[in-house]
C-alpha positions in Angstrom: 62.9 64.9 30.8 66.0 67.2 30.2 69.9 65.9 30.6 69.8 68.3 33.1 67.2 67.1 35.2 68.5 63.9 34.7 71.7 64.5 36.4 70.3 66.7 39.2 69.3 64.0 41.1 72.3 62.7 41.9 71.0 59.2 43.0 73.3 56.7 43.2 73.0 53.4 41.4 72.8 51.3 44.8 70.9 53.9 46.3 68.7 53.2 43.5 68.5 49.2 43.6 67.9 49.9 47.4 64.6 52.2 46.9 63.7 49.6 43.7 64.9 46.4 44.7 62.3 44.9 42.0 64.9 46.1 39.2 67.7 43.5 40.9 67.0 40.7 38.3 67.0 43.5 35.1 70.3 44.6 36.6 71.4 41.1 36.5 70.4 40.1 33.5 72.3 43.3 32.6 75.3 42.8 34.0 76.8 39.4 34.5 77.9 39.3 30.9 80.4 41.6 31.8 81.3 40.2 35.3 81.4 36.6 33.9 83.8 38.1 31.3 86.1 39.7 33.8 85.7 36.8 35.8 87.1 34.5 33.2 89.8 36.7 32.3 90.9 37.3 36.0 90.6 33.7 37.1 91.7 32.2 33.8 93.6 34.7 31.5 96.5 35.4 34.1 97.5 32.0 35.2 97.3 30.7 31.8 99.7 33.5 30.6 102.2 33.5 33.1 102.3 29.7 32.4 102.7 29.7 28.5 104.8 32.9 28.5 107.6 31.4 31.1 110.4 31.6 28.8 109.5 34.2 26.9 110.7 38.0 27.5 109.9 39.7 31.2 108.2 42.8 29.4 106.1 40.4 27.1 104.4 38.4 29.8 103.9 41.6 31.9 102.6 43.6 28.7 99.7 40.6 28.2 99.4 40.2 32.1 98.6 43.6 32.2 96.0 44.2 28.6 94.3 40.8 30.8 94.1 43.5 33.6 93.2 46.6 31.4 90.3 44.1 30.2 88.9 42.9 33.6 88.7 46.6 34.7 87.2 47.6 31.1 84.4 44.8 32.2 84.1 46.1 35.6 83.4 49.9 34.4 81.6 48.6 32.2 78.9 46.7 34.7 79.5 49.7 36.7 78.3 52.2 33.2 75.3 49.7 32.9 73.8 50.0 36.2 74.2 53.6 36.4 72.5 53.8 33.3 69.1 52.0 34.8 69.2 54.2 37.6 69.6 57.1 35.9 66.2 56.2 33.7 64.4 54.8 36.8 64.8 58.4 38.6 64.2 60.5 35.5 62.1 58.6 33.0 64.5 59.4 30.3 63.8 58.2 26.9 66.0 57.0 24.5 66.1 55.3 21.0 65.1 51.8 19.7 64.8 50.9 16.3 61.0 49.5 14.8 60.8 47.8 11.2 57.2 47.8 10.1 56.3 45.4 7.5 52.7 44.9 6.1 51.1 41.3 6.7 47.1 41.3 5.1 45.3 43.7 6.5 47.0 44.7 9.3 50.7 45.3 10.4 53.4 43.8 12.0 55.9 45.8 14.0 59.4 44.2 15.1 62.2 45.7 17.3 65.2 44.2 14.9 67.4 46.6 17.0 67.9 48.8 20.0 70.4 51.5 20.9 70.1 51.1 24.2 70.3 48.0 26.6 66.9 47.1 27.3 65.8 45.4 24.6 69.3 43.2 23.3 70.1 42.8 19.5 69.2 39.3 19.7 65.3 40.1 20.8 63.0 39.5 18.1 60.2 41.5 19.2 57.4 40.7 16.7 53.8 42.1 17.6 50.8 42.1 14.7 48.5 45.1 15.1 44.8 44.9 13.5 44.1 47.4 10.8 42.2 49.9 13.4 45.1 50.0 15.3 47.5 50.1 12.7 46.0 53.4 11.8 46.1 54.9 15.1 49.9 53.9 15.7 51.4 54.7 12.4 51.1 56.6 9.3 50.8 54.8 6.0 54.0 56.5 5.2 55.8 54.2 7.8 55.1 50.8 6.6 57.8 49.4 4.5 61.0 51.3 6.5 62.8 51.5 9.7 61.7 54.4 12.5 63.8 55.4 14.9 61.7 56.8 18.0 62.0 57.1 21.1 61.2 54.7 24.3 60.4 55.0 28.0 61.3 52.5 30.5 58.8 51.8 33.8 59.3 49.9 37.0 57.9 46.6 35.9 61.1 44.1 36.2 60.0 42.4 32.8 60.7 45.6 31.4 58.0 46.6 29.5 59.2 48.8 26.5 56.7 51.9 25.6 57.5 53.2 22.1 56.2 57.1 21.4 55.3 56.0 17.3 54.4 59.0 15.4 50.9 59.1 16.6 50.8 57.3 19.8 52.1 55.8 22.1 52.9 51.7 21.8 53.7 49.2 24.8 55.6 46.5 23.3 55.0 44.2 25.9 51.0 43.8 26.1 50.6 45.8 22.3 47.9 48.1 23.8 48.0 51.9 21.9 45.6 53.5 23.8 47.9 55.5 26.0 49.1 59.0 26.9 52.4 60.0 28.7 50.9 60.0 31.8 49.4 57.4 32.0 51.2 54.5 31.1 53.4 55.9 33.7 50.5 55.8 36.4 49.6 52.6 35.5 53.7 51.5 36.0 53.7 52.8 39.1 50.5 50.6 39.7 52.1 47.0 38.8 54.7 48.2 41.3 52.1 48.4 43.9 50.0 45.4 42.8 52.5 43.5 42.8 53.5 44.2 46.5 49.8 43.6 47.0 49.3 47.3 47.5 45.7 46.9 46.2 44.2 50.2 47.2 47.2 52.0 46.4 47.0 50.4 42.6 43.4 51.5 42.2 44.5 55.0 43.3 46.8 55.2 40.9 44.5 53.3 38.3 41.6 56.0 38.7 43.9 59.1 37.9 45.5 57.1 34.8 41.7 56.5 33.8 40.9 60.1 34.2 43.9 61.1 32.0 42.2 58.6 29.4 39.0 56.8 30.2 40.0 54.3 27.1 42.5 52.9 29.0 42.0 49.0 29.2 45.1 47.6 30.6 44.5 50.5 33.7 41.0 49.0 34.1 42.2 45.3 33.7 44.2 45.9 36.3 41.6 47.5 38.8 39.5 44.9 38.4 41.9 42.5 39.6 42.8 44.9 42.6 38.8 44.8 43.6 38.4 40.8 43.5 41.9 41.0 45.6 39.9 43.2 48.0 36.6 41.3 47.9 34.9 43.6 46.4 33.4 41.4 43.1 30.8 43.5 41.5 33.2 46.0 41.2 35.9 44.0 39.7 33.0 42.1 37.2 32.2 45.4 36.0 35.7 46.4 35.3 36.1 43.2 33.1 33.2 43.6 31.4 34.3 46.7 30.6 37.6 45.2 28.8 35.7 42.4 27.2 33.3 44.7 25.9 36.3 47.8 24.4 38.3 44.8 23.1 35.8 43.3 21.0 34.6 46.6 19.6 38.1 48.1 19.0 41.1 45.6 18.7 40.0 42.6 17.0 43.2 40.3 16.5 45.1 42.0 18.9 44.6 41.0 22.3 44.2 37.4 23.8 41.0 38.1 25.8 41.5 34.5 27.0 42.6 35.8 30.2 40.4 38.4 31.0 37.4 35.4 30.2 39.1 33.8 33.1 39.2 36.4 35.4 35.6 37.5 35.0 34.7 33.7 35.4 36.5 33.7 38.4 34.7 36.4 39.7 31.6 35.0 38.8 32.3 31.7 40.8 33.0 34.2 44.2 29.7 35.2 44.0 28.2 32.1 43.1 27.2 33.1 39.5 28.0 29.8 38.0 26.1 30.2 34.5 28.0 33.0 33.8 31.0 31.7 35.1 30.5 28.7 32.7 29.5 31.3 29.5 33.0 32.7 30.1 34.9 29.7 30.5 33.7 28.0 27.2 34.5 31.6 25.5 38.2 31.3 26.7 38.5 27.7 25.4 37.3 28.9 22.4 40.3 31.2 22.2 42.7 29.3 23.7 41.4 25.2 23.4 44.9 24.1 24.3 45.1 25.4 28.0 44.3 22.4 30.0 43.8 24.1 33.0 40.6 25.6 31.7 39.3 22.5 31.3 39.5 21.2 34.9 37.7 24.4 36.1 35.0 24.3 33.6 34.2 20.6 35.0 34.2 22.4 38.5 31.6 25.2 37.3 29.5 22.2 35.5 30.0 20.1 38.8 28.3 23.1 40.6 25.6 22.8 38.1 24.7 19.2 38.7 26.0 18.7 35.1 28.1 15.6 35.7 28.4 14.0 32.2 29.5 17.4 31.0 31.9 17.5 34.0 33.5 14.2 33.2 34.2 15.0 29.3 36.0 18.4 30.6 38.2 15.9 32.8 39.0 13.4 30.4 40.0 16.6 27.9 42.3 17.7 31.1 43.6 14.4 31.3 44.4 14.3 27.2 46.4 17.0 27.1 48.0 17.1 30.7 49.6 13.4 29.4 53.2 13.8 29.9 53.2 17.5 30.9 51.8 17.8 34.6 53.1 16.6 38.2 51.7 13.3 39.8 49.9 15.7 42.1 48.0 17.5 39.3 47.1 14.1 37.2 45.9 12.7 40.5 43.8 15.9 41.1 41.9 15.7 37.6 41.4 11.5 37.8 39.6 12.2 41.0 37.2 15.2 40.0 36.5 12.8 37.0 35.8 10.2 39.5 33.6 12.1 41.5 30.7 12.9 38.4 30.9 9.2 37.3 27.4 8.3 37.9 28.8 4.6 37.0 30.4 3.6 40.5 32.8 1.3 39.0 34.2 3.9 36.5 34.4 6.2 39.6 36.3 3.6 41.7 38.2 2.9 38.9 39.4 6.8 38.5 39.7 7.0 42.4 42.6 4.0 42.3 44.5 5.3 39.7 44.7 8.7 41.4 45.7 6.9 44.7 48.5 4.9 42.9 49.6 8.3 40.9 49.7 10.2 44.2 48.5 9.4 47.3 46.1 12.2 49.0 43.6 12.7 51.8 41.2 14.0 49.6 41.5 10.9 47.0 41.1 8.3 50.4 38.6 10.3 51.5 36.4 10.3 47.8 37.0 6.8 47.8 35.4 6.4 51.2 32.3 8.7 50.2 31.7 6.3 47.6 32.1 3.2 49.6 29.6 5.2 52.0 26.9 5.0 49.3 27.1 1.3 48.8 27.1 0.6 53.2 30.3 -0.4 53.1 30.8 1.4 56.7 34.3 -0.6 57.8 35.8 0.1 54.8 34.8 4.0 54.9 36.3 4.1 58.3 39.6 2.4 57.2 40.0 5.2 54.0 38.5 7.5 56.0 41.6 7.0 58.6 44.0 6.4 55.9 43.3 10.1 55.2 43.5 11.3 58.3 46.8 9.9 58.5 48.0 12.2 55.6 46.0 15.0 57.4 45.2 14.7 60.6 43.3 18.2 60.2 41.0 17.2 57.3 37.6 17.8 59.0 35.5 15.7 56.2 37.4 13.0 56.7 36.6 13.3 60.2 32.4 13.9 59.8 32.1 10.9 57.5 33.9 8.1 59.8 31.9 9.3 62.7 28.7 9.0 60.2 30.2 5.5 59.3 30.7 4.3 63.0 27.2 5.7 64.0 25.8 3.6 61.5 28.3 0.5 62.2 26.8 0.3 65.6 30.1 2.3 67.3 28.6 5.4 68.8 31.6 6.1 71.5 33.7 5.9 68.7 31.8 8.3 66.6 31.8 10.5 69.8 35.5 11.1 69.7 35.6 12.0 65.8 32.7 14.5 66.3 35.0 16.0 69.9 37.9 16.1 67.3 36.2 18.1 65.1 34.5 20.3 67.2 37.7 21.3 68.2 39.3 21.7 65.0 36.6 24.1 64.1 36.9 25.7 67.3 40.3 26.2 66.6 39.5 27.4 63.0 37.5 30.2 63.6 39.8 31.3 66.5 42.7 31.5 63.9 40.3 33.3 61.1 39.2 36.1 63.7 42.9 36.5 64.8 
């Protein structure tokens, strides 16, 4: 877009932050160096100098007093400048330079921002993306590798400030490395974070179909739109779309994409509708990828809980626990001891797991699998006592609730059970009052 349509806008920079309030942490990050530096100057610079430079001549000190002012004011403008600036490229879509070194590395190519004539991506960012050799040939010509371009870059909505590079024969996105855009639509598909991320989700997939028209080999727009249709229920769609990914990535960019996530995503999907088998196929692929994520673990030993697959369930739990050592909450370490617990066919290695989670972090859910287990072995005082040990820590926790008047039914209390089973009538009577407001 021209200069001229640039200024014809006439937005001001507040006005700006006001209509895109998402851009307030970019226009921090922006612009404190240069308030902190007039703030240290102000606050610092002119006490200091009136205080050294006592004795020395009048027109010295007010000469230094007032280069410390000239400064502060420079600093101000200067914040002033920068936040003019963003608004000025969120209302016109500007572009302006940044600087790419491209550097062969085996087959493929590596492509780092070493530096930027503009502010959004700092001199001290190392940017450093590796591109597969089909990809490498889409985005740049042989001629490139081995020097410095200078070309010219687009800045979106997204407050992480994603960075879209036009190279000489597409267009790159320097933040998730995908080359298979057009103009248009990596702006749609901007526009479409914005919206997703204000859980705008039909909006999004609005904007997502018409960036998909413009180019039907769009993957990050149809990555997005499937997470927009599990948002909204609607699973086959969103299974479709992610199979759709999966599939493009495989073919197309080897090496380039973690498809870890998408895995995820399409597992999750997978468990909405009950799918478990392929839920599980798609969590062992993303461990594959990534065998370090420990989270992955924990819900594989969920899917393969589902399954009736308890020994399988219990080795994903005690890899969870391995690598969670020393770098999860209490909460989360109690979470994974007691879905281990709970597909220990050995009752004393369940026990066992059940303790240690109650003495990591005390739940109703961890009182209440030790009283489940203690209802197996007709120990019937004992699951009343956990099971009112976890009522205590939620008095709303309805299993709790059905298994101490099972326990006091079989214990010979039947008025007793009475009142837990009135309790819980009620509190799913209340329940489905609240889900059909």
């Amino acid at each position: 877009m021209t200069e001229q349509a640039d200024s014809s806008r006439k937005t001001s920079p507040i006005g700006a932050l006001k209509v895109h309030p998402e851009l307030a942490g970019t226009v921090v990050r922006r612009t404190l160096p240069h308030l902190a530096l007039a703030a240290v100057l102000l606050i610092l610079g002119v006490p200091l100098t009136a205080r050294s430079l006592s004795e020395a001549p009048q027109f010295l000190n007010l000469a230094i007093i007032a280069l410390i002012l000239f400064l502060v004011v420079r600093q101000l403008s200067e914040s002033w400048l920068q936040l003019a600036r963003i608004s000025r490229l969120l209302e016109s879509g500007a572009t302006e330079q940044v600087e790419l070194i491209l550097e062969q590395k085996g087959p493929g190519l590596i492509a780092r921002v070493r530096s930027a004539l503009d502010f959004s991506v700092p001199h001290t960012n190392d940017w450093e993306i590796y591109f597969a050799p089909q990809s490498s040939k889409r985005l740049f010509a042989e001629t490139d590798f081995g020097r410095s371009l200078i070309l010219p870059a687009v800045y979106g909505f997204d407050p992480s400030d994603p960075l879209i590079v036009r190279t000489p024969k597409g267009l790159l996105w320097l933040d998730s490395k995908d080359p298979d855009r057009t103009d248009e639509s990596a702006t749609l598909l901007l526009r479409a974070y914005s919206c997703y991320g204000k859980d705008k989700n039909e909006e999004a997939i609005a904007l997502l179909n018409q960036a998909i028209a413009v180019n039907p080999k769009y993957i990050d727009a149809v990555e997005l739109r499937g997470y927009c249709w599990q948002r909204l229920g609607l699973i086959e769609k969103s299974i479709e779309d992610f199979t759709t990914v999966l599939d493009e990535r495989a073919r197309s960019l080897p090496g380039v994409h973690d498809m870890s996530a998408t895995f995820i995503s399409r597992a999750s999907a997978y468990m909405d509708i009950q799918e478990y088998e392929k839920a599980l196929a798609d969590l062992s692929a993303a461990i594959e990828l990534t065998p370090d994520q420990m989270d992955l673990y924990l819900l594989r030993a969920t899917v393969n809980e589902y399954l009736g697959r308890n020994a399988a369930a219990v080795t994903d739990a005690t890899k969870c626990l391995d690598l969670a050592k020393g770098t999860t909450s209490p909460e989360e370490l109690a979470e994974i001891l007691i879905r281990r617990g709970m597909n220990h066919e050995n009752e004393a290695l369940a026990l066992k797991d059940i303790d240690e989670a109650i003495a990591t972090f005390p739940s109703a859910s961890a009182f209440y699998f030790r009283a489940c287990i203690q209802f197996r072995q007709d120990r019937y005082q004992e699951v009343i006592e956990q099971c009112t040990r976890a009522l205590e820590l939620n008095s709303a926790f309805e299993p709790a609730l059905q298994l101490r008047a099972e326990a006091h039914i079989n214990s010979g209390n039947p008025a007793a059970a009475h009142r837990d089973l009135t309790s819980l009538k009620d509190l799913q009577q209340e329940r489905k009052q609240t889900d059909e407001a």
